[in-house]
C-alpha positions as CSV (number, residue, x, y, z in Angstrom):
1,X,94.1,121.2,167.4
2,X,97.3,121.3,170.2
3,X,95.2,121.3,173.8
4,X,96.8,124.3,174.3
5,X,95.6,126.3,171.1
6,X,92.2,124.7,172.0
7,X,91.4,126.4,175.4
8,X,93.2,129.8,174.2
9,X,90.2,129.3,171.5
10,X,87.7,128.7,174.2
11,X,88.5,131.9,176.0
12,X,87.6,134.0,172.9
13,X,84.8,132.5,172.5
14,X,83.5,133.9,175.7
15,X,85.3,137.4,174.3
16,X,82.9,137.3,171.9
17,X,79.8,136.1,173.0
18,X,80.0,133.6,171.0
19,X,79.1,129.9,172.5
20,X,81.3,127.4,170.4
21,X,81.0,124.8,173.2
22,X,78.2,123.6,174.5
23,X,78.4,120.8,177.2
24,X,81.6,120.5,177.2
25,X,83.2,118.9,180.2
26,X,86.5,118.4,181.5
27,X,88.3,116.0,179.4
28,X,85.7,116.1,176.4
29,X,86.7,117.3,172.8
30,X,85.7,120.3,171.8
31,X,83.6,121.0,168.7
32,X,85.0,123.0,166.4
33,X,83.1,122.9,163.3
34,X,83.3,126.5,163.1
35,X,79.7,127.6,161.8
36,X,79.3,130.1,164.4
37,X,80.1,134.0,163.8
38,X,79.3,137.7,164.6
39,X,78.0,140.3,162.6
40,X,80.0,143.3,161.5
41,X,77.5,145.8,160.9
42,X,75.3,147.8,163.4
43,X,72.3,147.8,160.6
44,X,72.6,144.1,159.7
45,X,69.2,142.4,158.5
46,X,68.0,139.0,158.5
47,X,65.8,137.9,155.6
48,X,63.1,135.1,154.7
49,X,64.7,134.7,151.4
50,X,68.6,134.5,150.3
51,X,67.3,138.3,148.6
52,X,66.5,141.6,150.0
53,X,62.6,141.7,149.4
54,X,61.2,140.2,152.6
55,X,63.3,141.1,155.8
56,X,62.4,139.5,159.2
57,X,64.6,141.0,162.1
58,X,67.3,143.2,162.3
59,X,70.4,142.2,164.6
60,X,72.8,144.0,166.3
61,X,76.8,144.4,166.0
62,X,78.6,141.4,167.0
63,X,75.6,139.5,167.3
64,X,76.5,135.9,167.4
65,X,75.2,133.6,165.1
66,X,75.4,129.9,163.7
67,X,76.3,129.3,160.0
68,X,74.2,126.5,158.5
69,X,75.9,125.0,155.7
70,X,74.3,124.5,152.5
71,X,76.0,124.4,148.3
72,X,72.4,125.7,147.0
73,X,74.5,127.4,143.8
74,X,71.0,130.4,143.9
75,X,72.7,131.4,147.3
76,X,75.5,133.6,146.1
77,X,76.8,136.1,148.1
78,X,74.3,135.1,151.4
79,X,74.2,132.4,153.9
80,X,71.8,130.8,155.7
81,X,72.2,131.4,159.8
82,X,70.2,130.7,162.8
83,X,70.1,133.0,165.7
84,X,70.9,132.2,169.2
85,X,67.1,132.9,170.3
86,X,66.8,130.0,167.4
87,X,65.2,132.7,164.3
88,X,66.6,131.0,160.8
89,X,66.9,133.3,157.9
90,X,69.3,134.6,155.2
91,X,72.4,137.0,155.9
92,X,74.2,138.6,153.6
93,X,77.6,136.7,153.3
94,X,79.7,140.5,154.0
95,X,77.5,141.1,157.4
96,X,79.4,138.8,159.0
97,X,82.8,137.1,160.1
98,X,84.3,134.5,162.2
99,X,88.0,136.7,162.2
100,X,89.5,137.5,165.5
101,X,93.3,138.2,166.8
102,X,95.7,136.7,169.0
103,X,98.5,138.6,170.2
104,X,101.4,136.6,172.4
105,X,103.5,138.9,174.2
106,X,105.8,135.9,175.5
107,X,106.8,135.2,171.4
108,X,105.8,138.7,170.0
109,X,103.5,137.3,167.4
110,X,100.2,138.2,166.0
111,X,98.3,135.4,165.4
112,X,95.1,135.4,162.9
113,X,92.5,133.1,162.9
114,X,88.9,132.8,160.9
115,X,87.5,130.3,163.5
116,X,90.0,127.5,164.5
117,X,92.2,128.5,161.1
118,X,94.8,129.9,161.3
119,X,95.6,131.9,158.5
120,X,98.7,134.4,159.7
121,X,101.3,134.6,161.8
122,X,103.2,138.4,161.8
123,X,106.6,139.4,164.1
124,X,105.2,142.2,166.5
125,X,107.1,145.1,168.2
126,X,105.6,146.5,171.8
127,X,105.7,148.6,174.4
128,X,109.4,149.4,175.9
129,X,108.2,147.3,179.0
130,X,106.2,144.6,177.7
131,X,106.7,142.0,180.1
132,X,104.0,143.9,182.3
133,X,100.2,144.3,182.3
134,X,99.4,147.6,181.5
135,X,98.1,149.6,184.7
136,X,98.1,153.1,184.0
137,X,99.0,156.1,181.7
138,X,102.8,156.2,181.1
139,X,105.1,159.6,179.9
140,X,108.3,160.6,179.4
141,X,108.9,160.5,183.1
142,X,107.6,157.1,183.9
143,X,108.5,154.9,180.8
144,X,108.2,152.1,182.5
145,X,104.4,152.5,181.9
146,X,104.4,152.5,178.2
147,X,103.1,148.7,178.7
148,X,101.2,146.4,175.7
149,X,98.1,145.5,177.8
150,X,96.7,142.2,178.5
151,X,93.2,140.9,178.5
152,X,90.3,140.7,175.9
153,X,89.1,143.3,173.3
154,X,88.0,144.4,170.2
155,X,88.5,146.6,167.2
156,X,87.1,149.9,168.5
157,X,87.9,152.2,165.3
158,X,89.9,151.6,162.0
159,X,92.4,154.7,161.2
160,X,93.7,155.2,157.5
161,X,95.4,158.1,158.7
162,X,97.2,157.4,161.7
163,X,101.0,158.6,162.1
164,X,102.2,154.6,161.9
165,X,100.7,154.0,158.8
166,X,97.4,152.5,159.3
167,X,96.2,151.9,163.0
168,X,93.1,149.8,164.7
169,X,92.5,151.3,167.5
170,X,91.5,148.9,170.4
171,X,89.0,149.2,173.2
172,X,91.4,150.3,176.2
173,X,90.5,150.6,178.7
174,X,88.0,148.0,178.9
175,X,85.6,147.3,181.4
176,X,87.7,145.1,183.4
177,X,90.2,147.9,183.6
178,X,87.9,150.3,184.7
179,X,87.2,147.9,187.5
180,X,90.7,148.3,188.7
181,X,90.6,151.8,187.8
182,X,88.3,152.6,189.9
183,X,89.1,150.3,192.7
184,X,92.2,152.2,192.5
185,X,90.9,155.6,192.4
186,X,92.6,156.1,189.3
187,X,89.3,157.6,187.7
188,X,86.4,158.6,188.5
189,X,82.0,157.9,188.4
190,X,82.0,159.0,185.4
191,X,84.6,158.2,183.3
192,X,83.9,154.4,185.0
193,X,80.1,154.7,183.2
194,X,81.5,156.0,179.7
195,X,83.9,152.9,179.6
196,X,80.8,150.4,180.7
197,X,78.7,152.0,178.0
198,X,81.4,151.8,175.1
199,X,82.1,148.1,175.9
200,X,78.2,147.9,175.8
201,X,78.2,149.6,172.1
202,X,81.7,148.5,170.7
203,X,82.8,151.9,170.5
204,X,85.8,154.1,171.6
205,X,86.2,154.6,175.5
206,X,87.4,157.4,176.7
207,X,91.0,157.9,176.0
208,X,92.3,160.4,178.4
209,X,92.0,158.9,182.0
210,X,94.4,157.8,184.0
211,X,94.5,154.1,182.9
212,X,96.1,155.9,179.6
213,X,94.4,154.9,175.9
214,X,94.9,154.9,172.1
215,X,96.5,151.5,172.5
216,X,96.7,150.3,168.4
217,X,97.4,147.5,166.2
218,X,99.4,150.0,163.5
219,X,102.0,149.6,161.0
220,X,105.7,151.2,160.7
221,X,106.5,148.1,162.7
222,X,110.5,146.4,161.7
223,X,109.4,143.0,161.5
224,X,112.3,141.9,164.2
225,X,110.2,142.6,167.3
226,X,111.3,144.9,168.9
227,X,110.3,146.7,171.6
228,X,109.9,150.7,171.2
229,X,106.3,151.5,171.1
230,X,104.2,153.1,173.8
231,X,102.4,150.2,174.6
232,X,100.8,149.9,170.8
233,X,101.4,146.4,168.9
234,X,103.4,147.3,165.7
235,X,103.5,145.0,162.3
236,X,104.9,146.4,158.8
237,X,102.5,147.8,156.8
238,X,102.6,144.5,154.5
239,X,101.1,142.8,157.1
240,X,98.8,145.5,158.0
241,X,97.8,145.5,154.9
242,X,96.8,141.7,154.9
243,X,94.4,142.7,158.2
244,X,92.9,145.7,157.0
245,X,90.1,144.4,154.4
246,X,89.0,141.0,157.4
247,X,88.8,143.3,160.2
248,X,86.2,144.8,161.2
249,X,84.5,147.2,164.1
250,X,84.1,144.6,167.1
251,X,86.6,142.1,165.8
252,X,88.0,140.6,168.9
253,X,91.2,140.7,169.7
254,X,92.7,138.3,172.7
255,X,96.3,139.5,174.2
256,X,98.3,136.8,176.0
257,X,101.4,137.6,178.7
């Protein structure tokens, strides 16, 4: 792996809670064996047995766990994990994933990964002024805030219905944004607390501040990248299509400058 690709794939791992290094020092390799993911499902059970009769524990979404390989031919369709507090047990292989995003805004391109693989690379269209971190809502009258934003995420809500096609909508604004926002005065007590809690819970924030919202991964994109949304990340709805069955509520999703 390029040393570059290698700390851009360090920093999602603290996106997603997940700890992929562990001693790692400056100048060491880093381990990337990929046997750790997150779970997809709110209700997600760990059993005894690679079957559903005994359960043990029940995790939460995007709860990080290690992947312990193993060819037993009986384990069809689960895999055997460890927790972080150490628990071993038996997962059912759909409860969890190791997919996240990368979006560059420097070479407009969506990068998707399952752990260190990468395993797409899609042309994106964003916002009219993409150049800039997105800092607050933008309108007809101030265009020039119709910006992509920057920072780490996750898949907040999946939308089969959205005007572009197909949409995921992301978690902005995220906690770090309500930071600023606040710091700002841009919103208030309250709306700072609902963002918190929805980071918290991987759910939708509140949409309708003054940081703006309803930022997307959609489709109706041209493939050329271009720049012409309001701050949304547009690929064709081929490519959408490729995402749509690997992502999941709480994937993470990492956008460079």
């Amino acid at each position: 792996m390029h040393p570059r690709e290698n700390m851009q794939y360090l920093r999602i791992g603290v996106l997603i809670g997940l700890f992929l290094v562990t001693g790692v020092a400056a100048g060491q390799s880093m381990n990337t064996d990929m046997d750790v993911y997150y779970t997809t499902d709110a209700k997600t059970v760990l059993y005894h047995l690679a079957d559903s009769t005994r359960p043990y524990m029940h995790l939460k979404l995007r709860e990080s766990v290690y992947v312990i390989e193993d060819d037993d031919p009986n384990w069809n369709g689960w895999r055997r994990v460890r927790t972080m507090d150490g628990a071993n047990g038996m997962i059912r292989s759909d409860d969890i994933s190791n997919v996240w995003i990368r979006i560059s805004k420097t070479s407009q391109t969506l990068f998707a990964y399952r752990g260190a693989n990468l395993i797409a690379r899609m042309p994106t269209d964003l916002g009219y002024n993409f150049f800039a971190d997105k800092e607050r809502r933008g309108s007809d009258g101030e265009p020039d805030h119709w910006r992509t934003p920057e920072g780490q995420f996750f898949i907040a809500s999946k939308n089969e219905n959205s005007q572009f096609y197909k949409a995921f909508v992301l978690n902005y604004p995220n906690a770090e944004d309500a930071e600023r926002g606040r710091s700002d005065s841009l919103i208030t007590k309250t709306q700072y607390e609902s963002i918190l809690r929805a980071e918290e819970s991987f759910s939708m924030p509140p949409m309708n501040t003054e940081l703006g919202g309803w930022i997307e991964i959609h489709g109706d994109g041209t493939g050329v990248r271009s720049n012409w949304t309001q701050g949304c990340i547009a690929i064709t709805n081929t490519q959408l299509d490729r995402l749509w069955e690997i992502v999941d509520i709480g994937t993470p999703v990492l956008i460079d400058p």
